[in-house]
C-alpha positions as protocol buffer text, in pm:
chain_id: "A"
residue {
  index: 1
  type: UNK
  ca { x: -12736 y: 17866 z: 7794 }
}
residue {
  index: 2
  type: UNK
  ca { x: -12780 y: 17734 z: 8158 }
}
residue {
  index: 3
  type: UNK
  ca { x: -12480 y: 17527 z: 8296 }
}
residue {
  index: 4
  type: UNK
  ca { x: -12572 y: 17209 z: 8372 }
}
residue {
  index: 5
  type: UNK
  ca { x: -12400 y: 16860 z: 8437 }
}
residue {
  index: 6
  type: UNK
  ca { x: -12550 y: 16771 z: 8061 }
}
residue {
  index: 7
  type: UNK
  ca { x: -12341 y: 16989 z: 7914 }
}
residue {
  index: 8
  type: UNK
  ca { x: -12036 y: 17077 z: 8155 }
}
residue {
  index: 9
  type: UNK
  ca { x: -11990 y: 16748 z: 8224 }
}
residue {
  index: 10
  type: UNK
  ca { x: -11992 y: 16841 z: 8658 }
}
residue {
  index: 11
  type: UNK
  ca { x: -12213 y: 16962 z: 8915 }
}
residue {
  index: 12
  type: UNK
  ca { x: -12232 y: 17326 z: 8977 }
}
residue {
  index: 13
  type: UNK
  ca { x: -12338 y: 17433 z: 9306 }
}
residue {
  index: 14
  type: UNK
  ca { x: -12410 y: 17826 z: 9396 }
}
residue {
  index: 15
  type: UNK
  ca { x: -12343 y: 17963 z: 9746 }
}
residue {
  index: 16
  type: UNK
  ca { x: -12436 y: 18274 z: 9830 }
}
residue {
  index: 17
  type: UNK
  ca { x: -12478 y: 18426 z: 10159 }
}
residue {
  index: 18
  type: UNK
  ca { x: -12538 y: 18789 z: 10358 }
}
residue {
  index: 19
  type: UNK
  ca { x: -12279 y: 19029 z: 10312 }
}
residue {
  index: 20
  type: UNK
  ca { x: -11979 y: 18976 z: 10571 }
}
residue {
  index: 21
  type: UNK
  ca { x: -12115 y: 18607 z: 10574 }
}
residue {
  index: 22
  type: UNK
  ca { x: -11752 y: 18457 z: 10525 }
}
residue {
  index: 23
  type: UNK
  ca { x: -11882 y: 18237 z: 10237 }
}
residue {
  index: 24
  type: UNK
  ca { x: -11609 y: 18289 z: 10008 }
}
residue {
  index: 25
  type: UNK
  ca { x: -11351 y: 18149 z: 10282 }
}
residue {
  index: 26
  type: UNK
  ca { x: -11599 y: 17875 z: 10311 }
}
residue {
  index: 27
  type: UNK
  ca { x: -11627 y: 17796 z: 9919 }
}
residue {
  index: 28
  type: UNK
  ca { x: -11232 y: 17851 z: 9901 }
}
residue {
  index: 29
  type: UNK
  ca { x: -11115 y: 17637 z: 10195 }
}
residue {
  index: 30
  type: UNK
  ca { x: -11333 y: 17390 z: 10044 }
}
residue {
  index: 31
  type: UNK
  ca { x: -11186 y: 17378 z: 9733 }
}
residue {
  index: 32
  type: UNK
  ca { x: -10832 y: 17325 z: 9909 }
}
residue {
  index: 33
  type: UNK
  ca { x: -10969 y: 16987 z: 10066 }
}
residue {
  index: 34
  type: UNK
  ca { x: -11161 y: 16882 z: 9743 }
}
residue {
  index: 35
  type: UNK
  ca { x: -11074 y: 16879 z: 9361 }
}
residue {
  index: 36
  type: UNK
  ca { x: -11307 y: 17157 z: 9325 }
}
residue {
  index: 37
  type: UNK
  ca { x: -11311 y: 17480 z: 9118 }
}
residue {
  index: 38
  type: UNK
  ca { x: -11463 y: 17782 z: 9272 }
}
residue {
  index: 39
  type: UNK
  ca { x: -11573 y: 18052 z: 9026 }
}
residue {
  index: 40
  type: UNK
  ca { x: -11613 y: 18419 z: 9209 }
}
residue {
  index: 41
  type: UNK
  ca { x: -11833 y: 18599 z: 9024 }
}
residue {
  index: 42
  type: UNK
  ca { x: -11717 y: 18936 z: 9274 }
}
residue {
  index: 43
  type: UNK
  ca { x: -11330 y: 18886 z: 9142 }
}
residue {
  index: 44
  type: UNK
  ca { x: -11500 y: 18836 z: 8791 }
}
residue {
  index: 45
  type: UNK
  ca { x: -11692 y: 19173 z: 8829 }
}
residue {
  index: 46
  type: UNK
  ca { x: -11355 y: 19364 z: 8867 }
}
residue {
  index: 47
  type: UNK
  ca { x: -11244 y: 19227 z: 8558 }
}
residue {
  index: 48
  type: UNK
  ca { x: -11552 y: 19313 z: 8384 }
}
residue {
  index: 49
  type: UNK
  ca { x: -11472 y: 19699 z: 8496 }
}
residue {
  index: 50
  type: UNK
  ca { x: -11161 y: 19685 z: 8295 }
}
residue {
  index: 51
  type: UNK
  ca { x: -11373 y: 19616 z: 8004 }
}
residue {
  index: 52
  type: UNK
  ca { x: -11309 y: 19875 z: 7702 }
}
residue {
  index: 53
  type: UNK
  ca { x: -11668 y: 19842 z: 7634 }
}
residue {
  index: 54
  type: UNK
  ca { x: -11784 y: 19865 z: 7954 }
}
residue {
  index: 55
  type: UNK
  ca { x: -11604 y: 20160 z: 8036 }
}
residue {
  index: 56
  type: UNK
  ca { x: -11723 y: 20329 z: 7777 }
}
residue {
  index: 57
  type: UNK
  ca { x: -12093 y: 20233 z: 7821 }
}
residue {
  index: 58
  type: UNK
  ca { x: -12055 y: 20351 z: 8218 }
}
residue {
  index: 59
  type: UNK
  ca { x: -11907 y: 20661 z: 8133 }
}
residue {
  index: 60
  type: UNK
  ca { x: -12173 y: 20720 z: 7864 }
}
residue {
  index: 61
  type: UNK
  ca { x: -12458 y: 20667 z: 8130 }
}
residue {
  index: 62
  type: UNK
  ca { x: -12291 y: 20789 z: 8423 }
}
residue {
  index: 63
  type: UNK
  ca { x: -12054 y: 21064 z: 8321 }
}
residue {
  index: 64
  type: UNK
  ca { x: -11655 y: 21076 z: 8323 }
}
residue {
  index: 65
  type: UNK
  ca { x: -11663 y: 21146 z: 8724 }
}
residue {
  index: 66
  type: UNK
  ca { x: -11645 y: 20765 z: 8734 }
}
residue {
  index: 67
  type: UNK
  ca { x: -11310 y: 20716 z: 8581 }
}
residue {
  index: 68
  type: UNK
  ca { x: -10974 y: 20799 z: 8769 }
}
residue {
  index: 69
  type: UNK
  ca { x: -10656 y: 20963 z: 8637 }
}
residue {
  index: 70
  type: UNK
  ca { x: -10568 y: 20682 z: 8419 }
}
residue {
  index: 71
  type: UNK
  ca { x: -10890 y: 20640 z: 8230 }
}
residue {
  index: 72
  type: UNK
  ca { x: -10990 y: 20323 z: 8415 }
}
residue {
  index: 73
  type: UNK
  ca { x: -11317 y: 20278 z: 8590 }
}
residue {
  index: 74
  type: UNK
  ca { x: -11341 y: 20437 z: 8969 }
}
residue {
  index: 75
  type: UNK
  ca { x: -11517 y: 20163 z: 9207 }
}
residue {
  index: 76
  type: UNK
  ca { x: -11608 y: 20372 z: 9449 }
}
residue {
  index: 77
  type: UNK
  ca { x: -11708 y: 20680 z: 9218 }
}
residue {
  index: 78
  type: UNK
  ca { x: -11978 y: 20429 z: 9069 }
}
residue {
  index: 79
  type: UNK
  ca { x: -12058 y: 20309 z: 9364 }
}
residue {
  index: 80
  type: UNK
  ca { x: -12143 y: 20673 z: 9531 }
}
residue {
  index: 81
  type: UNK
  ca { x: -12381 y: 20706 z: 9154 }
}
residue {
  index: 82
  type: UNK
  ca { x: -12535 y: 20304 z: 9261 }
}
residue {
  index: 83
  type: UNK
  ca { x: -12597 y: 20378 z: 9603 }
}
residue {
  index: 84
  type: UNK
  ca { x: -12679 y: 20754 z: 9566 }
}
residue {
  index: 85
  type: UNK
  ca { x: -13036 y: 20924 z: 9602 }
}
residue {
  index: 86
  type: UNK
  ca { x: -13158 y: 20703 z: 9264 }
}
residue {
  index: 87
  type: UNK
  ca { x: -13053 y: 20357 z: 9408 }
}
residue {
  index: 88
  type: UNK
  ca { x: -13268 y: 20163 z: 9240 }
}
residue {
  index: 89
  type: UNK
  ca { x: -13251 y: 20317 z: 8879 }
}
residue {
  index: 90
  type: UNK
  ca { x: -12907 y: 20386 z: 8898 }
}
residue {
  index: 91
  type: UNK
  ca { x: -12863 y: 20002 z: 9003 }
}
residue {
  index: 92
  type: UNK
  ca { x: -13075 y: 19875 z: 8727 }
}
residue {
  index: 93
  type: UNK
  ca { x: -12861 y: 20041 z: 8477 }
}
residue {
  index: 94
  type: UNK
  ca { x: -12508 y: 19919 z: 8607 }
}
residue {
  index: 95
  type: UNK
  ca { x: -12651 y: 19600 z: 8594 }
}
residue {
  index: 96
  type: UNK
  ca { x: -12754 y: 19584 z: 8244 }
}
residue {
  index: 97
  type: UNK
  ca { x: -12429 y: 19698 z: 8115 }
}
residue {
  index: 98
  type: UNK
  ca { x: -12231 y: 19462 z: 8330 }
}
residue {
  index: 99
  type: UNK
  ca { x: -12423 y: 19129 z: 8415 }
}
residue {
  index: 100
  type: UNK
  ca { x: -12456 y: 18992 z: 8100 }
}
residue {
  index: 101
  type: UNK
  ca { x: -12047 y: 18981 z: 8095 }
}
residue {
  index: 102
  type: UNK
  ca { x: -12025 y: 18892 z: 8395 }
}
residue {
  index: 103
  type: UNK
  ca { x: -12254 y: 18557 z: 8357 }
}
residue {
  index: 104
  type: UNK
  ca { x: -12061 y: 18527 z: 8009 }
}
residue {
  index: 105
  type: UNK
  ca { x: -11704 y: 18481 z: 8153 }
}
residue {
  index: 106
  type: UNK
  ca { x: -11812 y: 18339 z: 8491 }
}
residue {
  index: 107
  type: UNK
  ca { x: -11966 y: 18038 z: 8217 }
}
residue {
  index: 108
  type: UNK
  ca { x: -11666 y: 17996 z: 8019 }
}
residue {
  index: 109
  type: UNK
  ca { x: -11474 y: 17930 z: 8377 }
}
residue {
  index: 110
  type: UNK
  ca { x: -11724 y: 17671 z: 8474 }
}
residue {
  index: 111
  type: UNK
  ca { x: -11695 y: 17557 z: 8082 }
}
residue {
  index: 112
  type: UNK
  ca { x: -11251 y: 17528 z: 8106 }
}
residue {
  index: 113
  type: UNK
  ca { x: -11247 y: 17412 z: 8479 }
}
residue {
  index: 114
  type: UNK
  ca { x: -11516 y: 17115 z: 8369 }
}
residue {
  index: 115
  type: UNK
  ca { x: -11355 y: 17018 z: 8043 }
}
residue {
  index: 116
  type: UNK
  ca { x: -10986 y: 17001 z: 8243 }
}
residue {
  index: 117
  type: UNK
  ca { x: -11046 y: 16694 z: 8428 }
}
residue {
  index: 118
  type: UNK
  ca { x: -10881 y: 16855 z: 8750 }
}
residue {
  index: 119
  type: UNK
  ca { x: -11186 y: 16844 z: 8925 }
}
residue {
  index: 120
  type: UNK
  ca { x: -11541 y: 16694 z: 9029 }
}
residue {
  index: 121
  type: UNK
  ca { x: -11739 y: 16983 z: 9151 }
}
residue {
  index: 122
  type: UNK
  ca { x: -11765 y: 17332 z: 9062 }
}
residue {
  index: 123
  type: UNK
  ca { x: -11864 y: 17636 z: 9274 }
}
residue {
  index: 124
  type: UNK
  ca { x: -12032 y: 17913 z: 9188 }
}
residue {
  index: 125
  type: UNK
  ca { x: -11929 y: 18178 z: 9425 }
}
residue {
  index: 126
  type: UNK
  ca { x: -12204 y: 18513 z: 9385 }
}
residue {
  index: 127
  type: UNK
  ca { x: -12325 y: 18743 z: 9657 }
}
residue {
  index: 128
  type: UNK
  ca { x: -12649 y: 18821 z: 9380 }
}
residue {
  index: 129
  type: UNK
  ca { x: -12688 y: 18494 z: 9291 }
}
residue {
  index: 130
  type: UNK
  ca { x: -13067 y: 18523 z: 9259 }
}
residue {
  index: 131
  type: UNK
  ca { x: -13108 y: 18862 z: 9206 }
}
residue {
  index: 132
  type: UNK
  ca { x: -12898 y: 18818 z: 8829 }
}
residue {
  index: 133
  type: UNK
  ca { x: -13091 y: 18486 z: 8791 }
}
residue {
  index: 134
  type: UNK
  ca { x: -12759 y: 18306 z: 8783 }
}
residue {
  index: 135
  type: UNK
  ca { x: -12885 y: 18036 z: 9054 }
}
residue {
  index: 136
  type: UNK
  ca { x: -13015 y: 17886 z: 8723 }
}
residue {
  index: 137
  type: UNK
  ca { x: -12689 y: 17835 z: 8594 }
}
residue {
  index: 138
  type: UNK
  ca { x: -12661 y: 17604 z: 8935 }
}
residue {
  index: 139
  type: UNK
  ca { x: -12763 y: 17236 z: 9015 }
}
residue {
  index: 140
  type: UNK
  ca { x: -12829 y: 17305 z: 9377 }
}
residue {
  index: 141
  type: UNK
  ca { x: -12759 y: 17626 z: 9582 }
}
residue {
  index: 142
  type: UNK
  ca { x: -12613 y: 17681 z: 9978 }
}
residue {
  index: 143
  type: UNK
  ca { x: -12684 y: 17934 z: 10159 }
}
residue {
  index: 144
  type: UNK
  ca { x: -12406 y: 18030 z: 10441 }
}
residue {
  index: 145
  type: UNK
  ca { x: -12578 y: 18168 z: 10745 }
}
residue {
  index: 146
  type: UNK
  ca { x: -12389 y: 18410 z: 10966 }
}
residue {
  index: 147
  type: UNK
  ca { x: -12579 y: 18646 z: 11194 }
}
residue {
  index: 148
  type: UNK
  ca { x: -12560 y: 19012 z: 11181 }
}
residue {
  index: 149
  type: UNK
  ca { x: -12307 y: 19086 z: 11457 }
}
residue {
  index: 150
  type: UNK
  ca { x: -12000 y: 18889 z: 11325 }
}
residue {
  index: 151
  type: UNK
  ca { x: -12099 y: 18992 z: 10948 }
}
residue {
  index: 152
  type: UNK
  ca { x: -12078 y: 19390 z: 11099 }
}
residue {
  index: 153
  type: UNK
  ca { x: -11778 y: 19316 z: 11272 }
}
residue {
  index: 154
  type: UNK
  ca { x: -11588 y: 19131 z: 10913 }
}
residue {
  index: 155
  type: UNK
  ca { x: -11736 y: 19420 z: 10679 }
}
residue {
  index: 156
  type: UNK
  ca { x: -11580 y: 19682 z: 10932 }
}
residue {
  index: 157
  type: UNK
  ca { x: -11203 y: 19511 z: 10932 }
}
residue {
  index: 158
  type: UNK
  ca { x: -11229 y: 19429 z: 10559 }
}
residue {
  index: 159
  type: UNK
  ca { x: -11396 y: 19692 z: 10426 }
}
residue {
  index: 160
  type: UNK
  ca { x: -11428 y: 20016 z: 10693 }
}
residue {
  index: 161
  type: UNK
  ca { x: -11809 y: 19972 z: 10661 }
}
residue {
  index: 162
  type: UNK
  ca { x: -12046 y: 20109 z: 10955 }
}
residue {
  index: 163
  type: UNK
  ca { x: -12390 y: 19973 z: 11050 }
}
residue {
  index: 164
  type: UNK
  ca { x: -12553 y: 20212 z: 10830 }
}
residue {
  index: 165
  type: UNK
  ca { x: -12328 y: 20130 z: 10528 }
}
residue {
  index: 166
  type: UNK
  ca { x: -12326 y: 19752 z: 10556 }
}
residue {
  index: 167
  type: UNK
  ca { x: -12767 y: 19815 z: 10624 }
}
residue {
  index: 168
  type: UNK
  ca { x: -12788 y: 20027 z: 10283 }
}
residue {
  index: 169
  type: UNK
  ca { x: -12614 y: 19753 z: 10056 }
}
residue {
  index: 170
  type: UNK
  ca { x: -12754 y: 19511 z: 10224 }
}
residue {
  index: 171
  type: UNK
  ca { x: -13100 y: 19692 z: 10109 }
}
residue {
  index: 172
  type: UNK
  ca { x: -12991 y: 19700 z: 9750 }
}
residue {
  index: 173
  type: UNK
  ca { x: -12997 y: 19279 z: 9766 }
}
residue {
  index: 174
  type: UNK
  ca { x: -13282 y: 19020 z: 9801 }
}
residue {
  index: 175
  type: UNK
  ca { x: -13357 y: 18987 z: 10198 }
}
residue {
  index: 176
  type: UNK
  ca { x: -13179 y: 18711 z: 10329 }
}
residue {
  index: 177
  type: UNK
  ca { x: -13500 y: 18531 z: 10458 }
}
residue {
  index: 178
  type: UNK
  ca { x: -13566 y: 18452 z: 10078 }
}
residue {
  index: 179
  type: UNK
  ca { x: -13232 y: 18407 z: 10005 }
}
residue {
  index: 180
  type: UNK
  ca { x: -13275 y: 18115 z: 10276 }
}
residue {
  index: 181
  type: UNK
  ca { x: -13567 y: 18028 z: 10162 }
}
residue {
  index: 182
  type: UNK
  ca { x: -13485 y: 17944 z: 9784 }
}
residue {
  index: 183
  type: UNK
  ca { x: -13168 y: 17767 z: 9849 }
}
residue {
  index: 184
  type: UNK
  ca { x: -13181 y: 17371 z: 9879 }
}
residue {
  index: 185
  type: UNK
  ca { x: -12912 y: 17399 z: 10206 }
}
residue {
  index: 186
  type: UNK
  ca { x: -12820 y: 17619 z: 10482 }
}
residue {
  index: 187
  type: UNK
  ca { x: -12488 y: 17610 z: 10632 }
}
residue {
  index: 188
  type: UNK
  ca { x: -12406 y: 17779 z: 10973 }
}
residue {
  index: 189
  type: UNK
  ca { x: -12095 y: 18023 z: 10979 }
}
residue {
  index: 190
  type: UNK
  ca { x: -12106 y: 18192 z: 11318 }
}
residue {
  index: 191
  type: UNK
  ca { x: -11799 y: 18008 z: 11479 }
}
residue {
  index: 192
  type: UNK
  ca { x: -11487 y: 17766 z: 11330 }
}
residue {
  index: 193
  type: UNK
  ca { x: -11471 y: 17847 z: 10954 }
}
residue {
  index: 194
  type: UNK
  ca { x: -11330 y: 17444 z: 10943 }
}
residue {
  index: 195
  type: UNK
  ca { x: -11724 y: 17347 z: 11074 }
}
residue {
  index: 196
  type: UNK
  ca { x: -11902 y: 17569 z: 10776 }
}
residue {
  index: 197
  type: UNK
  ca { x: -11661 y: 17375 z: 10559 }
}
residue {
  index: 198
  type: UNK
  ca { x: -11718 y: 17009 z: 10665 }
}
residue {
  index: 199
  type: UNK
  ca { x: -12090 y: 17139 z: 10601 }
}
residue {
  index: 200
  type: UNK
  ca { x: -12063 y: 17228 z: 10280 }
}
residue {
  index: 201
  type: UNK
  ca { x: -11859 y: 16902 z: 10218 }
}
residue {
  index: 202
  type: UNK
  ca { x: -12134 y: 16703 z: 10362 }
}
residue {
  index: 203
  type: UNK
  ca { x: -12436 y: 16835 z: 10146 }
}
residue {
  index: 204
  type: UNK
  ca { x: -12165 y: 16818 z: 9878 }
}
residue {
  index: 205
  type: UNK
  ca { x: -12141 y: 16425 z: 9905 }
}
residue {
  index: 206
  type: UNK
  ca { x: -12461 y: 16378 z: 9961 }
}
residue {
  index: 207
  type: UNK
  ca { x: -12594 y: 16605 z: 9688 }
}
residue {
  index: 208
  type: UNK
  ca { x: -12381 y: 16436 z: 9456 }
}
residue {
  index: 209
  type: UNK
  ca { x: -12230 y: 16125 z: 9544 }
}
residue {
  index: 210
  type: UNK
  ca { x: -12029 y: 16056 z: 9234 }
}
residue {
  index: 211
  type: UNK
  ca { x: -11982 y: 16359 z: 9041 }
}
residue {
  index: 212
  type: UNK
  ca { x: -11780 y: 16224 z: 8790 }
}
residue {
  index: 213
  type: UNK
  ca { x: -12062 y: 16039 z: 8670 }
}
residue {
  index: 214
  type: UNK
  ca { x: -12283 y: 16315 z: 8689 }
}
């Protein structure tokens, strides 16, 4: 079923961005100025990993290497199989086990946060927004632009990436010229995070002027 204001009752709006781009803080800080409900499909991706069923299906099609001493999925065992010497293959196989819960719980949050009445806008927070297809569960989409220096920089304090690293799962993701391309807005991010929020406000309100009659 694609989301839509017909049948959530509110505007959903994607935003997506290179890796290190900052657009979660963006989405998040948004959501503390506005009555808006941001749905991160990256937190809802953990919680699919603690799936019974999708542990077993991993472990089935990647071997128990993947789990750790308590049974539960290893992140960054899987992630040395997804990024390993059969990248795309091994990719393509993670994803079919775990997108399709993924979009499933990540449309039952937009479902509860529209039906609540706490809010006029939802977000739809997802790094692989248009690889997964989700951007069609989305009424418009933002893209939050950030060049490559201050993404390297973030990725490397948040996450001890390298060039190399953040350039390899970067590879693994639709180039960010298209990603550009196919959204409806782009949103700079290279200095105040306040400025990349007043943006996203602004396409917000003009977007959709009175969401609540949506």
């Amino acid at each position: 079923m694609t989301i839509s204001p017909r049948n959530v009752g509110l505007p959903v709006v994607g935003i997506v961005g290179g890796i290190g781009s900052g657009k979660s803080a963006v989405a998040r800080e948004a959501s503390r100025i506005r009555p808006w409900y941001v749905v991160d499909a990256d937190q809802i991706g953990h919680q699919t990993l603690l799936l019974p069923e999708v542990i077993t299906k991993l472990t089935e099609q990647f071997g128990n290497h993947i789990l750790d001493a308590d049974g539960q999925l290893d992140r960054s065992a899987i992630a040395k199989e997804v990024f390993g010497p059969n990248q795309i293959q091994q990719k393509q196989q993670l994803e079919a086990i775990v997108h399709p819960h993924i979009r499933r719980l990540a449309a039952d949050q937009l479902a509860e946060a529209a039906q609540s009445g706490q809010y006029q806008l939802l977000i739809l927070d997802a790094a692989i927004l248009f690889e997964a297809n989700w951007h069609h569960m989305c009424d418009a989409v933002v893209f939050v632009d950030t060049n490559w220096e201050q993404r390297l920089q973030r990725v490397k304090q948040i996450r001890n990436w390298d060039a190399d690293e953040l350039t390899k799962r970067e590879a693994s993701q639709l180039p960010i010229h298209k990603k550009q391309k196919l959204a409806d807005a782009v949103i700079p991010n290279h200095g105040e995070l306040s400025a990349a929020v007043e943006a996203l406000i602004a396409f917000a309100d003009q977007r959709f002027p009175n969401p609540q009659s949506s």
